[in-house]
N, C-alpha and C positions, 0 to 999 in steps of 0.2 A: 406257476413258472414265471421267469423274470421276462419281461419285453426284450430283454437285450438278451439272449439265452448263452452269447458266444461274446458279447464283447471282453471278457477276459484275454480274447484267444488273437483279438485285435481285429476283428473284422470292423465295418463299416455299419450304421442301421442299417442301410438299405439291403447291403450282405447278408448284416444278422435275420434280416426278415424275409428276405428270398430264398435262402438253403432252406427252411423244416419248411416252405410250399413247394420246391423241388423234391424233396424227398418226397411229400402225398401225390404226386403227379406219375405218370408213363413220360413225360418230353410233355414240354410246353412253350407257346412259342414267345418270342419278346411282350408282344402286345396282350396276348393273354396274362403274362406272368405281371407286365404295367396295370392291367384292368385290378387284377388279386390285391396288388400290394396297394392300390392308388392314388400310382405314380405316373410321371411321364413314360412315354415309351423309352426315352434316350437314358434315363435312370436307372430305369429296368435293364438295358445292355451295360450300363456302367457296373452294374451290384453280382450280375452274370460276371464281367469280364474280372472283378476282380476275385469269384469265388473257381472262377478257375485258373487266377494266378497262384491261387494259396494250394492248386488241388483238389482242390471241395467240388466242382462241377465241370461238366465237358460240353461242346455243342456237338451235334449230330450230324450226319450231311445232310438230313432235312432243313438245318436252321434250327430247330428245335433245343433246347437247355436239360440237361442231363445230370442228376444229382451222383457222383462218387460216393461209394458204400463210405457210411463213417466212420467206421471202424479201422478203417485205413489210411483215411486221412486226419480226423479230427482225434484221435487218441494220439499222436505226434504231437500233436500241437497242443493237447493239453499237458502229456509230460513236461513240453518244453517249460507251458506256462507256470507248471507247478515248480519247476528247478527254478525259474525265475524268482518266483514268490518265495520259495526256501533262502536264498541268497539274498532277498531284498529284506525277509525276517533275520537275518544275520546282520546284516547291514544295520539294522535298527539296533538291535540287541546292543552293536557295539557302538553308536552314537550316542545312546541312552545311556550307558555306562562312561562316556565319556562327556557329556553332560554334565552327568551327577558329581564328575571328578572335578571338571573344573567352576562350574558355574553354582551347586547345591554341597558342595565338602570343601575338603582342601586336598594341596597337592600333599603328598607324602613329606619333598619335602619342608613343606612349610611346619608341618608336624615334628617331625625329628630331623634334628642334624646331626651329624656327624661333625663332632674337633677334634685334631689329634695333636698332639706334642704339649710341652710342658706349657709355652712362652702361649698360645692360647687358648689352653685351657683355664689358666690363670687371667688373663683379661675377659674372658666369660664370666670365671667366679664374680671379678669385680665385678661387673658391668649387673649380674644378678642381685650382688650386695648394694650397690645402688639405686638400682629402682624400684629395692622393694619400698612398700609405703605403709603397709600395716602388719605384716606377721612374717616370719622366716621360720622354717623347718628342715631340719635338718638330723640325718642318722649319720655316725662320726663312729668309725672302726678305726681303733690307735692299734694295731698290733703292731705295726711294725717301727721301727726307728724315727720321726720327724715326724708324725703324722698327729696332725693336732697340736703342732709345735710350729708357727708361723715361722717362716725362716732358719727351722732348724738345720744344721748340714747344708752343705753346698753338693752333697748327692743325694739328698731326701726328693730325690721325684715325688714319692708322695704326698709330701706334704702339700705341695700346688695340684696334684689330681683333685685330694680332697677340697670339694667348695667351699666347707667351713674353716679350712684350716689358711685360709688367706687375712684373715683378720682384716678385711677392711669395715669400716663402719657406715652405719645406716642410717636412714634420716632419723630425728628425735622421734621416741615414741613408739619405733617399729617392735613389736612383740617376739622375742626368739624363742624358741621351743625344740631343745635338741635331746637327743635320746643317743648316749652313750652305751658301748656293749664293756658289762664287766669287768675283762679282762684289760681292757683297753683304761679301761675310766683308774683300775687300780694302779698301769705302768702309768700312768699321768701324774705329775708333782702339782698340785692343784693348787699351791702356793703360790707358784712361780708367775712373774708376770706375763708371761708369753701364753702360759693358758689361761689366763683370766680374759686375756686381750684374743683368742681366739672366740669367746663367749659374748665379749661387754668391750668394744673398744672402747676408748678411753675418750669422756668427752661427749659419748653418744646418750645417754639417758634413755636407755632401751630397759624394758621388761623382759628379762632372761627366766628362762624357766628351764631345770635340767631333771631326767632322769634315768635309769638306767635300767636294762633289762639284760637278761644270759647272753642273747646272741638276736643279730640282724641281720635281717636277710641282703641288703645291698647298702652303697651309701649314697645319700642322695640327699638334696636340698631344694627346696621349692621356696619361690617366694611369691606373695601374694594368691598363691594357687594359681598363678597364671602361665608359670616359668619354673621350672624343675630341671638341675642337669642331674644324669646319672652317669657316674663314674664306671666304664665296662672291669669287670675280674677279666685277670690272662693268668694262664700257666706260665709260671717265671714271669722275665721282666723281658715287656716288649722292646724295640729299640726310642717308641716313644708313647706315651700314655693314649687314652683312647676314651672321649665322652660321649655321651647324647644329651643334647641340649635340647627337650618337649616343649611345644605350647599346647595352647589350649587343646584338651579331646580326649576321646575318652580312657587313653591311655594315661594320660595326668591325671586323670579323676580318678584309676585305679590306684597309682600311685600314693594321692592324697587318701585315698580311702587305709592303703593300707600303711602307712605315717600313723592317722589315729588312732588305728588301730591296734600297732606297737607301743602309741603313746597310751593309751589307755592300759596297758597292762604294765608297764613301766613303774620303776620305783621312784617317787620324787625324792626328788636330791634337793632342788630348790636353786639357790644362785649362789654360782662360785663366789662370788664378792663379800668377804667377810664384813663390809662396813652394814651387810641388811641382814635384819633381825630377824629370827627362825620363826614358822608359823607356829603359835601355839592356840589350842586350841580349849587347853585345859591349865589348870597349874600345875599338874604334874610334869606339862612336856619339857622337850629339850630345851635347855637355860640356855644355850649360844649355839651360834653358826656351828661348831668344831661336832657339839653330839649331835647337830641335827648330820650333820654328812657322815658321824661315826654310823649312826641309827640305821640310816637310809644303804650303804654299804655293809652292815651289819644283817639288814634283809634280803639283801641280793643274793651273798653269799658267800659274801669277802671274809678272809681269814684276818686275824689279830695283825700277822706281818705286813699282808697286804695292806690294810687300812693305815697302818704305819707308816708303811713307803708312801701311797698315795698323798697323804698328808702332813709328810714332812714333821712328824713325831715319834717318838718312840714307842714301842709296844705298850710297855705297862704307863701310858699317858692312854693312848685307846682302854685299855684294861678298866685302867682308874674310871675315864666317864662313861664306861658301859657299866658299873658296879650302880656308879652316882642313878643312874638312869634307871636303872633296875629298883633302889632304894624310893626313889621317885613314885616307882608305877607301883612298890607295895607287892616285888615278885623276887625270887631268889634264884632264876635263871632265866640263859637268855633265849630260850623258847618261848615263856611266858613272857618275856619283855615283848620281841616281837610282836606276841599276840595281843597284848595288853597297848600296843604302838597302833597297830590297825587297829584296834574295836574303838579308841578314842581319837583316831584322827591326827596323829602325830607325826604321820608320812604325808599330810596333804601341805601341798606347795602352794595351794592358796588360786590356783589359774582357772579351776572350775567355780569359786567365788566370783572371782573378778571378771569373769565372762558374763554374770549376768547383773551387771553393776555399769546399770547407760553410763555411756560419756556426758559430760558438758557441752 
């Protein structure tokens, strides 16, 4: 047993050591009870007077110290002491969790913000597109009117929701890598200067890499993996747009995770910019820019018209260089083209190369 059997319950030593020699006694008198603990005599009345302040002991009219059953008095005082302890473990619980919020995390929101309306959602894009320093990522849904079209319409809300669709440019050198959704990539005129200038501004000497897949799950752009906004979906059109702008944590790393991993499964397109020449890998691959993006829209799953439209040619111009290309890979349909496209490397954009190619 402990020396101090009571001080949870706030007694004094001299207290805690005079009540369990009051209890083994019949009455005992000051100077006996001083002799037991050995104390002064004057201690001795001070350790009595306070164990009958608390209730614990009574005097006698002999003069004599009288132990109170403990049952009566000392299980009060331990309830009490235990509700005390419950609430003092509450107290911790919630300094500890407030601790960790501010001094071992972050706040919520230093994590996400919240931006609403056009006028700043558009200076975040920019503010994004300028400080990336090595890589920009970005998922780009064109379904609807101006979106992927910088400036399109003077009512294209969208167009300034989405991050990529601002066309500002980024420091020399910065690496894009965006992943178009099908339907979107075909209403796109990919000729036109406005989406090329969505991808590669002009002036910027950036590494553009595009591809394309069915469908994305949201739209979103991160740059350097440090800075990600995402664009919220609404039913209809709110009265004004609505983003989240991440930093670092582990919410971004989900994010990032799941970027490469739509990018990974993605069909390379390669670089809108007809002046760079198609990866080939073989001599049978695509002769120019036009069959590498017929080729690559041709896998996704784009019809003859579509690739048409998309590319500001007429049908039997797609027709003609899916034959050419077919002729090439030594196939007489374009099941076998495809497959004969994947087995020799005719879809690669070249970005899993040049990732393991040090710098200078």
């Amino acid at each position: 047993m402990s020396e101090r059997p009571f001080e949870a319950l706030g007694l004094s030593a001299d207290a805690d050591r005079a009540y369990p020699l009051l209890v083994a006694t019949r009455g005992v008198a000051n100077g006996e009870l001083a002799r037991q603990m050995g104390v002064s005599r004057e201690q001795a009345e001070d350790a009595c007077g306070e164990l009958a302040g608390r209730g614990l002991a009574r005097q006698g009219r002999d003069g004599r110290w009288y132990p109170v059953p403990p049952q009566s008095t000392l299980l009060p005082l331990v309830a009490r002491a235990q509700e005390q302890l419950r609430r003092g473990r509450e107290l911790l619980d919630r300094l500890g969790v407030e601790y960790q919020r501010v001094h071992e995390g972050h706040r919520a929101e230093e994590i996400v913000r919240v931006v609403e309306g056009q006028a700043a959602i558009a200076r975040w894009a920019e503010q994004l597109h300028a400080s990336a320093a090595s890589e920009l990522m970005a998922f780009v849904r064109t379904e609807k009117e101006g979106v992927g079209r910088p400036g399109a319409g003077d009512g294209g809300g969208d167009a300034l929701a989405d991050p990529l669709a601002c066309g500002h440019a980024t420091a020399p050198g910065v690496r894009r890598r965006v992943v178009f959704e099908r339907a979107g990539f075909e209403s796109m005129d990919l000729e036109s200067p406005a989406a090329l200038a969505a991808l590669d501004p002009p002036g910027a000497r950036q590494q553009a890499y595009v591809r394309v897949t069915d469908r994305l799950p949201v739209r979103l752009c991160v740059a350097d993996r440090s800075l990600a906004l995402l664009p919220l979906p609404a039913d209809g059109r709110p009265p004004d747009p609505v983003m989240l702008v991440i930093r670092p944590s582990g919410l971004l790393d989900a994010l990032v995770a799941l970027f490469e991993s739509v990018w990974a499964g993605g069909v390379p397109v390669g670089r809108l910019d007809a002046s760079s020449p198609p990866v080939r890998t073989d001599a049978g691959g695509p002769r120019s820019a036009l069959q590498s993006r017929i080729l690559a829209m041709l896998v996704s799953g784009s019809t003859d018209a579509a690739m048409a439209r998309a590319l500001g040619v007429a049908v039997r111009t797609v027709q003609r260089h899916i034959a050419a290309m077919q002729r090439d890979a030594g196939v007489d349909n374009r099941i076998r083209l495809v497959w004969h496209a994947a087995r020799h490397g005719w879809l690669d954009d070249g970005y899993e190369a040049r990732e393991v190619v040090p710098s200078d």
